[in-house]
PLY file of the C-alpha trace (Angstrom):
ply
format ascii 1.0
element vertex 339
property float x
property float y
property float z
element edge 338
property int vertex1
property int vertex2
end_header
-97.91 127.43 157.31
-94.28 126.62 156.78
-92.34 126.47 159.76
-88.99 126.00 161.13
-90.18 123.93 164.31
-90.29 120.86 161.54
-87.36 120.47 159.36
-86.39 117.62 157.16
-82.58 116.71 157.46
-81.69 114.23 155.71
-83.50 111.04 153.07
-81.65 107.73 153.11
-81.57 106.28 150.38
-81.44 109.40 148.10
-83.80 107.68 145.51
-86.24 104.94 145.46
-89.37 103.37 143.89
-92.70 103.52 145.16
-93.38 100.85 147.81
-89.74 101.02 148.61
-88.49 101.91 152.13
-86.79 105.04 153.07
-85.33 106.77 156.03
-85.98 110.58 156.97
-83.68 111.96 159.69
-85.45 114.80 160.57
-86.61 117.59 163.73
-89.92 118.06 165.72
-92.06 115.54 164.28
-94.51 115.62 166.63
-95.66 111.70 165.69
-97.90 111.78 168.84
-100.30 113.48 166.83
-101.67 110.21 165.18
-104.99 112.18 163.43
-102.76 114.86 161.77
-98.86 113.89 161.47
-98.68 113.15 157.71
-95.51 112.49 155.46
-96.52 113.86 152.45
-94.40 112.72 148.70
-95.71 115.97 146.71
-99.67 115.58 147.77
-99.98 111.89 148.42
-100.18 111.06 151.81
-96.99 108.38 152.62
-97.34 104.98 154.79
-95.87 105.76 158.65
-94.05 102.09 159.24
-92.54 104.17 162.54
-91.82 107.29 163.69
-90.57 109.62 166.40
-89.41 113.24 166.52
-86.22 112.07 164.86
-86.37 109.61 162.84
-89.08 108.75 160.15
-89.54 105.06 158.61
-92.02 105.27 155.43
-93.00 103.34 152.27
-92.64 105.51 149.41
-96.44 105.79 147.68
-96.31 105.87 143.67
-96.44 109.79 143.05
-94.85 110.68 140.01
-95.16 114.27 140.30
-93.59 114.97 143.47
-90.17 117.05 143.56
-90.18 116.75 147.17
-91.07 115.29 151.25
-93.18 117.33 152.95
-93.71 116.41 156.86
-96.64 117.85 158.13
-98.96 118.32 161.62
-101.89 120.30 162.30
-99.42 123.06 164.08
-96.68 123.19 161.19
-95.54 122.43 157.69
-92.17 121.72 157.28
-90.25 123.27 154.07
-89.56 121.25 150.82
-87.19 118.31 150.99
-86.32 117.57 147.48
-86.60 113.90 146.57
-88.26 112.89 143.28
-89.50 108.81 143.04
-88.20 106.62 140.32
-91.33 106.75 137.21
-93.10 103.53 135.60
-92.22 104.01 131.91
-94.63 101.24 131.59
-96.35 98.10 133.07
-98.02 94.73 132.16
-94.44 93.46 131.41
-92.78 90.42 132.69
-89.22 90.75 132.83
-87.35 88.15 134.59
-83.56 89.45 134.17
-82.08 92.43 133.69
-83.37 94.87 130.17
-81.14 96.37 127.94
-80.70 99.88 126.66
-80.86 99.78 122.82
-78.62 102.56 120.52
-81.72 104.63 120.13
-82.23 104.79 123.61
-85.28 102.70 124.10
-85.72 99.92 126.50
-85.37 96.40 125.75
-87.80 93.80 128.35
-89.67 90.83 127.95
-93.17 88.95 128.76
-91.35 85.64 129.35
-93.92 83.93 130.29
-94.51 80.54 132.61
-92.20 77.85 131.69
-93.53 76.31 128.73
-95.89 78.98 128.04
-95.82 80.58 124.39
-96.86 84.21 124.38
-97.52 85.91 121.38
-95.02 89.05 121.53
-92.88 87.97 124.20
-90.07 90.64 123.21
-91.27 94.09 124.33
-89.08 97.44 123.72
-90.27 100.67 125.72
-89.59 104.38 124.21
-88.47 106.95 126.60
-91.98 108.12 127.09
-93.25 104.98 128.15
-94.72 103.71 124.68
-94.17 100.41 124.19
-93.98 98.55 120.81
-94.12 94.64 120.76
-92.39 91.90 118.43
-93.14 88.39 118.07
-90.31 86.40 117.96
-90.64 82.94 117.95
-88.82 82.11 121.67
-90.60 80.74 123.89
-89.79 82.06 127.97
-87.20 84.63 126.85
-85.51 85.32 129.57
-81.62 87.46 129.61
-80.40 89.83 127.24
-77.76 91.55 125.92
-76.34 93.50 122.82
-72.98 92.66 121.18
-70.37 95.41 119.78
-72.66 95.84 116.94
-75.97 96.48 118.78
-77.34 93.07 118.09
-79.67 91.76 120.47
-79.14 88.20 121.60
-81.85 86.51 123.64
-81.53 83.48 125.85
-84.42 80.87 126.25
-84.84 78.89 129.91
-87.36 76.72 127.81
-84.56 75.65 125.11
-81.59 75.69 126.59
-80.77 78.10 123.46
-79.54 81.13 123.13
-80.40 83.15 119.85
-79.45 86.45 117.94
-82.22 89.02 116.68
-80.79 90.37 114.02
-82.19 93.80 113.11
-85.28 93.00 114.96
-86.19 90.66 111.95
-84.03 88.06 111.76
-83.99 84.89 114.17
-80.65 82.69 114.01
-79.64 80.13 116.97
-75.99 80.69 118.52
-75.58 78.34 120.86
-77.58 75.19 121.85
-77.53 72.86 124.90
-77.14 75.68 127.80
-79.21 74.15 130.48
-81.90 76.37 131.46
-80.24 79.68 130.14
-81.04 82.61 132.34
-78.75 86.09 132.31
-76.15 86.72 129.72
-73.64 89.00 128.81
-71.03 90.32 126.71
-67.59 91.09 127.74
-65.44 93.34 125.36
-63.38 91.11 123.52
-66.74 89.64 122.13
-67.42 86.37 124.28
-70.68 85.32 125.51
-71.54 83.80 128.83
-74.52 82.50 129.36
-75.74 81.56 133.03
-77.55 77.75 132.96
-79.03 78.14 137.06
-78.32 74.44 137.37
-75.27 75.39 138.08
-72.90 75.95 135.26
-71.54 79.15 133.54
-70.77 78.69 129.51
-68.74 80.98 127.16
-69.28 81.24 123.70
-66.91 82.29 121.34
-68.00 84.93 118.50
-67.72 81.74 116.20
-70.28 79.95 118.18
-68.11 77.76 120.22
-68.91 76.95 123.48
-67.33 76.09 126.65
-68.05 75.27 130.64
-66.47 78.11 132.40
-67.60 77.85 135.78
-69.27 75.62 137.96
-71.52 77.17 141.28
-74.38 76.31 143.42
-77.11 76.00 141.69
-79.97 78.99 141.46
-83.71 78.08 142.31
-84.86 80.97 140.03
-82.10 82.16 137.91
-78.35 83.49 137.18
-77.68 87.05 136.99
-74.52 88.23 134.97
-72.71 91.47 134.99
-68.86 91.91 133.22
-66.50 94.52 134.56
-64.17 96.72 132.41
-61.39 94.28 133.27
-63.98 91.62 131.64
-64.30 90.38 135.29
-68.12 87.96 135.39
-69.75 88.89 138.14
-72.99 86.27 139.44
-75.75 86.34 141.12
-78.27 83.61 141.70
-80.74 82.55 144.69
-80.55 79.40 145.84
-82.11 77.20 148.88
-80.14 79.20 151.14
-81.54 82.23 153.41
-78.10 83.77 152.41
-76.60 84.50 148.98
-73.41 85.55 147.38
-71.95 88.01 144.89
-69.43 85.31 143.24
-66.50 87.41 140.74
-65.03 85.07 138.14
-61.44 86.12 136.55
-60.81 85.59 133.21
-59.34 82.23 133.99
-62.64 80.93 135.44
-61.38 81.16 138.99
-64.61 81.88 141.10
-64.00 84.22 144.39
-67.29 85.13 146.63
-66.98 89.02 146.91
-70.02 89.07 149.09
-72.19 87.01 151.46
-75.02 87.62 153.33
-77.72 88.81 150.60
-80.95 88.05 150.10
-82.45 86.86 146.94
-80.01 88.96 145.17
-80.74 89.12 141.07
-79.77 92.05 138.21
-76.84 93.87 138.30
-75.25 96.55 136.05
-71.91 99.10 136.51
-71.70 102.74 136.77
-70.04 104.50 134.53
-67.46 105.51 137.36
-67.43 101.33 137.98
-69.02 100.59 141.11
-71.65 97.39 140.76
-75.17 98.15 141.41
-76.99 94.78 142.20
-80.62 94.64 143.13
-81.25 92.26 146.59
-82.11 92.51 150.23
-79.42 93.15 152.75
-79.54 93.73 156.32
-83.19 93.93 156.39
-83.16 96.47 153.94
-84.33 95.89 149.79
-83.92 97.79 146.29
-80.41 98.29 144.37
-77.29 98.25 146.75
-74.06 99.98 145.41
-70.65 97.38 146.12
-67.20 99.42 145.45
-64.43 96.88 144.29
-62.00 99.57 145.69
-63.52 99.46 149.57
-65.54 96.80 149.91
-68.35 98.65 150.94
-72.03 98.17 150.32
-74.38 100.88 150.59
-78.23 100.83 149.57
-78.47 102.92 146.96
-82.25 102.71 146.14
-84.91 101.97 148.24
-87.14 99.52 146.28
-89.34 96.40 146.96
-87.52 93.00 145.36
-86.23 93.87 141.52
-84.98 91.56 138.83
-82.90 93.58 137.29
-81.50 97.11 135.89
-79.78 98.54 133.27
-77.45 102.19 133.27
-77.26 104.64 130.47
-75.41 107.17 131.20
-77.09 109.05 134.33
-80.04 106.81 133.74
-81.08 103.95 135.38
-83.51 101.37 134.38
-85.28 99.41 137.08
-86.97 95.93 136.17
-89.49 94.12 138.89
-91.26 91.74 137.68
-94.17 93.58 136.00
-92.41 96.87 135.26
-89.75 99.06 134.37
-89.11 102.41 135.96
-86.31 104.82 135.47
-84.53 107.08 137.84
-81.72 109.48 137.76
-78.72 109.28 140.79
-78.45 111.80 143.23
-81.42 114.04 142.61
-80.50 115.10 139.08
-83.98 114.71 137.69
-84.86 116.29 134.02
-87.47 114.72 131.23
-85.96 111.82 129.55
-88.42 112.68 126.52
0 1
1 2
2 3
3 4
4 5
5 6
6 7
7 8
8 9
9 10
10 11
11 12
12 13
13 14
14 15
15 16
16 17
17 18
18 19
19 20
20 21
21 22
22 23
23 24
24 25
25 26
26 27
27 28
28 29
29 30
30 31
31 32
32 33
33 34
34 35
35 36
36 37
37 38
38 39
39 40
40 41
41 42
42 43
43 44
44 45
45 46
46 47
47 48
48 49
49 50
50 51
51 52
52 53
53 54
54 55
55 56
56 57
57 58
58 59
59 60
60 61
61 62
62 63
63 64
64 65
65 66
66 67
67 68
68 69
69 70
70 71
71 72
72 73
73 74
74 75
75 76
76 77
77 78
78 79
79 80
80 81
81 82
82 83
83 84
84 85
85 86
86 87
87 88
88 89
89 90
90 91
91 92
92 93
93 94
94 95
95 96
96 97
97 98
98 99
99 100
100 101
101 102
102 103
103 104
104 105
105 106
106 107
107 108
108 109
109 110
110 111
111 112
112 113
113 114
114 115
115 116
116 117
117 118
118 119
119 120
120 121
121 122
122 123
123 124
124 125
125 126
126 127
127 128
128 129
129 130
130 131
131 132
132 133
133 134
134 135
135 136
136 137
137 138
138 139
139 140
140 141
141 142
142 143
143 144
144 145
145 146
146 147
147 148
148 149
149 150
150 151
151 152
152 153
153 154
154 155
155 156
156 157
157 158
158 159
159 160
160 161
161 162
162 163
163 164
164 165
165 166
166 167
167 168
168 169
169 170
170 171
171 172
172 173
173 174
174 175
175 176
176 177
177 178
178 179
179 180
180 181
181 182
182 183
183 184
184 185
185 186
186 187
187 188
188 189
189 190
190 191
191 192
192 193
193 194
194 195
195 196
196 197
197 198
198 199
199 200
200 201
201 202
202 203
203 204
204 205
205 206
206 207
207 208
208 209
209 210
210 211
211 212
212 213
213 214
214 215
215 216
216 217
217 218
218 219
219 220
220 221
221 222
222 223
223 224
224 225
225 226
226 227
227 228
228 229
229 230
230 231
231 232
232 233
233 234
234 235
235 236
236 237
237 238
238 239
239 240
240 241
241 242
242 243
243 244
244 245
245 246
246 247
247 248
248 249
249 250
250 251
251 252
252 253
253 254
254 255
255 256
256 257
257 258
258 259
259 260
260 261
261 262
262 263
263 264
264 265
265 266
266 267
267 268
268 269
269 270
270 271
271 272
272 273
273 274
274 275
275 276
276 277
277 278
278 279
279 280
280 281
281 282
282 283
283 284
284 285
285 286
286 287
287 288
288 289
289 290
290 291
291 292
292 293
293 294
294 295
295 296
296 297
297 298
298 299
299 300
300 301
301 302
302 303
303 304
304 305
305 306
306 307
307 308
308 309
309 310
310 311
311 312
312 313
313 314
314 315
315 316
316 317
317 318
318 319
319 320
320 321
321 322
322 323
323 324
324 325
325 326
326 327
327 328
328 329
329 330
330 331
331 332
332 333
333 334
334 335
335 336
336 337
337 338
């Protein structure tokens, strides 16, 4: 029966993926009631990580279905809290930075592969209803992305130390050579390039092909992560040796400030439309996508997640990358079919 003796409150974060971590503020839970207190996502039962009459710890189980959080003893059944889990639009994948979100609204990832390791179709694009369609360009360990003005897709290779363009989905033409071990790259919207080499350099590339050392940072154990602002602003992320990490914001002069410190292997990041940065790390004990306003200063997790790679936004979609998948969610509850 539904009862008023157990009501949900409040979820914190307001989305997340399944094996992420949330937060239910809720009232009499009875959690002393090992056998029979249940948090339920739509009908599958959730993991307890702690609990008391209050306040609700859990790791979110994968259950696409559910439209809501369901607490439950064997003396009451709490209403409905409405809270619908990000979906796996499809698996097997490997990216290893952040996808892109083509013109015809597909899904752009990769299976990059181990270093030095050629894999057949390494370039995989993903249809709104999870189909996915591979090509087999010849780059071996593609690794970031990124479309240009024209909807060109432009592909870097950690193997190479190249970065290439795929024109049409047909075409393979090099752009720029001697990067380092290229990781995330991005377009800013005067047409330039940059291209994140993790041993510690950041290039920019001209739309004639010329190419120069922007930036110079610690350099990343795994790789750099590259977002541009609509004041073409670079953002980078990048994990290093250290237990701590920084969001670094580079002006258009190449002037590197550290926004941020105190993250945890933090990796993708992508803007809102309204322009806050969502970047995908661990902070304060907590993981998934954090939201950083340039305006305040603030950081707020945003979805609850394990550790990501990377994420794309569309719109009111959101694209979530780990590093056999890609997901998609909607922000604050407004959940429809994407078909």
């Amino acid at each position: 029966m539904i009862s008023a003796s157990i009501v949900v409150q409040t979820v914190t974060p307001s989305l997340g993926v399944p094996g992420g971590e949330i937060e239910i503020r809720c009232r009499g839970f009875r959690p002393d009631l090992p056998y029979s207190a249940q948090v339920l996502l739509g009908n599958v039962r959730a993991e307890i990580i702690s609990a008391s009459e209050e306040l609700i710890n859990i790791r979110l189980p994968d259950s696409p279905q559910a439209l809501g959080i369901t607490l439950k003893t064997s003396e009451n059944t709490s209403a409905v809290f409405p809270f619908s889990p990000a979906r796996r639009l499809a698996g097997g994948l490997q990216p290893v930075c952040n996808p892109v979100v083509a013109s015809d609204g597909s899904i752009i990832t990769t299976i990059s592969g181990r270093r030095g390791q050629r894999v057949a179709q390494p370039l995989i694009r993903v249809t709104r209803l999870g189909e996915t369609i591979p090509y087999s360009c010849e780059v071996m360990n593609p690794t970031g992305l990124a479309l240009d003005k024209n909807g060109q897709l432009y592909i870097s290779s950690r193997n190479d130390g190249v970065v290439y363009r795929y024109t049409e989905f047909e075409q393979l033409d090099i752009v720029a050579e001697d990067v380092g071990v290229a990781c995330g790259i991005v377009f800013d919207s005067e047409g330039f390039l940059y291209v994140g080499d993790r041993s510690g350099k950041i290039y920019r590339i001209d739309e004639n092909g010329n190419k120069k050392e922007f930036a110079a940072l610690e350099p990343s154990i795994s790789a750099y992560h590259l977002a541009v602002d609509s004041l073409n602003r670079l953002y980078v992320t990048g994990p290093t040796l250290s237990l701590r990490d920084s969001l670094y914001r580079i002006s258009a002069e190449g002037k590197v400030q550290v926004l941020l410190q105190g993250l945890a292997r933090p990796q993708g990041m992508a803007f809102l439309p309204g322009g806050d940065l969502l970047l995908a790390a661990a902070y304060q004990g907590k993981k998934g996508i954090f939201r950083y306003s340039a305006d305040t200063g603030m950081l707020t997790h945003y979805i609850a997640a394990p550790i990501l790679v990377g994420l794309a936004v569309s719109g009111e979609d959101i694209f979530l990358a780990d590093n056999t998948s890609i997901f998609w969610t909607k922000p604050e509850g407004a959940f429809k079919s994407i078909s």
